[in-house]
N, C-alpha and C positions, 0 to 999 in steps of 0.2 A: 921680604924675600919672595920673589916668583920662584917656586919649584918646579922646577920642567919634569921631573922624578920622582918613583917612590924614594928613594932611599936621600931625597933633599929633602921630601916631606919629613921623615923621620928626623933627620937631625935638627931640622928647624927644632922641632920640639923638645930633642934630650938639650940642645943647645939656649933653651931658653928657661932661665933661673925663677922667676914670679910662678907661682904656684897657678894663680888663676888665668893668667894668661897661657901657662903650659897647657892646661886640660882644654880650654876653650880653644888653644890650637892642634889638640891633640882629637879633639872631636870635628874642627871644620877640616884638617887634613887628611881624615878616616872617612869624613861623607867626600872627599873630591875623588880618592882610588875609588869608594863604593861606587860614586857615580856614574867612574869614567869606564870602571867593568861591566856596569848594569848596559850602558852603550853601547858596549863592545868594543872600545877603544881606551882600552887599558892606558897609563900614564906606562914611560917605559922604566923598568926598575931601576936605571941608573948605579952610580960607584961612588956615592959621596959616602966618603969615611967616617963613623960615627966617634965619638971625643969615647976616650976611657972612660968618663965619668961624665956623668949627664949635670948640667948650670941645677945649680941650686941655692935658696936663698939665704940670707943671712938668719933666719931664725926659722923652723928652730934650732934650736945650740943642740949639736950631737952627740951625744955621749957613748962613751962604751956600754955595753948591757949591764953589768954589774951596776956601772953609776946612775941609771934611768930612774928616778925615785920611785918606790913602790907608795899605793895609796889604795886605800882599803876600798874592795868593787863597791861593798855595798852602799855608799858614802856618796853625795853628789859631786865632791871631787874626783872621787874614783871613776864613776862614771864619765865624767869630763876627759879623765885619764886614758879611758880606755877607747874612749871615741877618738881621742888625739893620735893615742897610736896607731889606731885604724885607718886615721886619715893618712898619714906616714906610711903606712903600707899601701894604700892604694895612690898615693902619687908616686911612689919609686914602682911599682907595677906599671903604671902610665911607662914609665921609660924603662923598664924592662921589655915590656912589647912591641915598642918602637924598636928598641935596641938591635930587638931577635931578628926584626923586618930588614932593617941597615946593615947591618954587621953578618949578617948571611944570605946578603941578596946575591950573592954569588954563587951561594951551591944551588945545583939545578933542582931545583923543586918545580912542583903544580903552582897554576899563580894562586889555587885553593888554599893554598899554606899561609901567601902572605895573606889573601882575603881572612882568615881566620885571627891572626894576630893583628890585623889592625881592625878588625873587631871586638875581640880583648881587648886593644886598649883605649878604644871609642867605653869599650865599658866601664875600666878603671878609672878613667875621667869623670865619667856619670856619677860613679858610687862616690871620689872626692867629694863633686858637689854638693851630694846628699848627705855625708856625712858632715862636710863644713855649714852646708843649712843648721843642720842640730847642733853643733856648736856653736852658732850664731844665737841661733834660739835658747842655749842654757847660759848664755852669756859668756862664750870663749870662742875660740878662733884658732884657727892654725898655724902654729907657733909660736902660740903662747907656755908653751910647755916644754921640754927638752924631748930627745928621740933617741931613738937608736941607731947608733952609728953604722953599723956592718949589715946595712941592708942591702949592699951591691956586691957584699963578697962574693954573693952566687953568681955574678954576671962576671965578674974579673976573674973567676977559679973558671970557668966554662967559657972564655971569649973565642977560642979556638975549636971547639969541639960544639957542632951542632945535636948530634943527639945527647950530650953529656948537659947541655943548657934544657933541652925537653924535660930530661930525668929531676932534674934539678928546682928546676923552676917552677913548671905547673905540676909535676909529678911528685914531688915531695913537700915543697915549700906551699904552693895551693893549695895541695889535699889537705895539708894540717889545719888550712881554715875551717874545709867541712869539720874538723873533730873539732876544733873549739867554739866554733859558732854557735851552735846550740845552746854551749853553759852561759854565754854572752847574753841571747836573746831572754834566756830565762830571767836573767839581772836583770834585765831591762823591765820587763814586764813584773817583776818583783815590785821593783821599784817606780809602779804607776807610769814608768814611760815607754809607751806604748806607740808616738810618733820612731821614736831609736830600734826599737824593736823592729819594726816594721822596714825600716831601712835596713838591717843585719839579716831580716828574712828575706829581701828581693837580693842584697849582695849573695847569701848563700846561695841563692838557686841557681844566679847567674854565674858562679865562683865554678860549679859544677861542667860549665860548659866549658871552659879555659880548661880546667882539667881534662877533661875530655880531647878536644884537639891537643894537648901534648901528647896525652898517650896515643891520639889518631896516629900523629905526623911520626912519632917514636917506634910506631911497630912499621910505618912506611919504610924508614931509613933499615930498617933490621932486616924486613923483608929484603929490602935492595941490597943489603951486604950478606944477604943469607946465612945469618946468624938469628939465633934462641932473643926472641926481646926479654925476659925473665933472665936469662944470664949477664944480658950484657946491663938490664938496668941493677942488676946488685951489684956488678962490676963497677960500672960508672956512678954509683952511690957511695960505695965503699970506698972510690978514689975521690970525690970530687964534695963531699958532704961529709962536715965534722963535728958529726955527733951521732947517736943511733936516733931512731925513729922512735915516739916516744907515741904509746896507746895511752888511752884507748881511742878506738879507729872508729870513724863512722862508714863499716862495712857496707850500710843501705848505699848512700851515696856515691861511693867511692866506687861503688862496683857499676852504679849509674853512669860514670862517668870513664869505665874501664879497666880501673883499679882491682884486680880479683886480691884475693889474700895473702896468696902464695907469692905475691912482688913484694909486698910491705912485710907481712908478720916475721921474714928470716931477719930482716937488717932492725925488728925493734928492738929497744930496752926491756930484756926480759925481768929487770928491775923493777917497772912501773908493771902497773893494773895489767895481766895479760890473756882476759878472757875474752877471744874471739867473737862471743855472741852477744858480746854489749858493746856494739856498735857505737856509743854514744857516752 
């Protein structure tokens, strides 16, 4: 496929099923826009309609979250486990930010917006490969294990509502990487693997900057409708996200990345852990 387009570029990719060949076209398609901006002769956004559901391959088998088997972290199966669903989350991230680029090349944004999201997803590609290396290296592979199935419901609840995909996606769904990342790396390093670790600590840092441009682009839209972003992101949580927010929060990062307190602490589980100054 010749893309004359961003939004051909993007579907190529949600349109294509093979894991490795997705990220590998999800990375040479993110340096042609970067290219053709660094030039000055942007590719033109184009109207190719991106598919509901982004080609996906026949393994892994997806299961509902209940039926995902649980296996104990500290275990080198578990570990396996937990790398697998990582990898799972960062290829549907891959076509989450294609998606957001395609599916809303129409509303008038800065071309900054798209340049940011198909930077995002030049990234989730990356972190795939990295974590399929360390699968390769413990002896497993991507798709050797079952997944979780409802990892698009955020993208099909929000395909019409651009800032309600912001709040959604990098604003609630990312940020919950910064909180769990930590207890992740520490298993790793527990457990003498210190290559895995070290790939969960370049994913956190760079996880932080995707959060970041959501909440950039999310207070842009808010400004432009001259409304409270703090209102409308409870609003558009409380409609569009089903479940509450669950701490403990990693306050350092999240505020890095734009997140103050006062957005997340009303919508959490005042059930779980609710002490604001343990971040982590």
């Amino acid at each position: 496929m010749s893309a004359a387009s961003l939004s051909d570029l993007a579907v190529e990719v949600l349109s294509t099923a093979d894991p490795q060949r997705k990220t590998a076209l999800a990375r040479a398609n993110a340096a042609r826009w970067l290219e053709s901006r660094a030039a000055g002769t942007p590719l033109p956004r184009g109207n190719t309609a991106p598919p509901d559901r982004p080609a996906r391959p026949e393994r892994p088998e997806l299961l509902a979250p209940r039926d995902v088997p649980r296996r104990r972290p500290g275990s080198p199966e578990g570990r396996i486990a937990m790398l697998h669903a990582l990898a799972h989350i960062e290829l549907n991230a891959v076509d989450l930010h294609w998606d957001i680029v395609a599916r809303f090349v129409d509303v008038p944004m800065p071309l900054g917006f798209l340049d940011d999201w198909v930077r995002a997803a030049d990234d989730e590609a990356r972190h795939f490969a990295m974590i399929s290396d360390r699968l390769a290296a413990l002896g497993s592979h991507y798709g050797a294990l079952p997944a979780h199935a409802g990892m698009w419901r955020a993208a099909e609840d929000t395909a019409h509502d651009l800032p309600a995909r912001l709040a959604i996606v990098p604003m609630v769904l990312e940020a919950r990487g910064l909180d769990v990342t930590p207890g992740m790396i520490t298993q790793f390093r527990n457990a003498g693997d210190a290559e895995s670790a070290a790939v969960l600590e370049t994913i956190r840092a760079e996880e932080v900057t995707h959060v970041a441009y959501g909440s950039k682009w999310f207070h842009f839209l808010c400004g432009r409708a001259d409304c409270d972003p703090k209102e409308a992101f409870h609003d558009l949580v409380r409609r569009h996200f089903h479940a509450p927010l669950r701490p403990p929060f990693d306050t350092e990062k999240r505020a890095e990345a734009g997140l103050p307190p006062d957005f997340y602490w009303p919508l959490a589980d005042q059930a779980a852990p609710n002490d604001p100054g343990k971040g982590r």
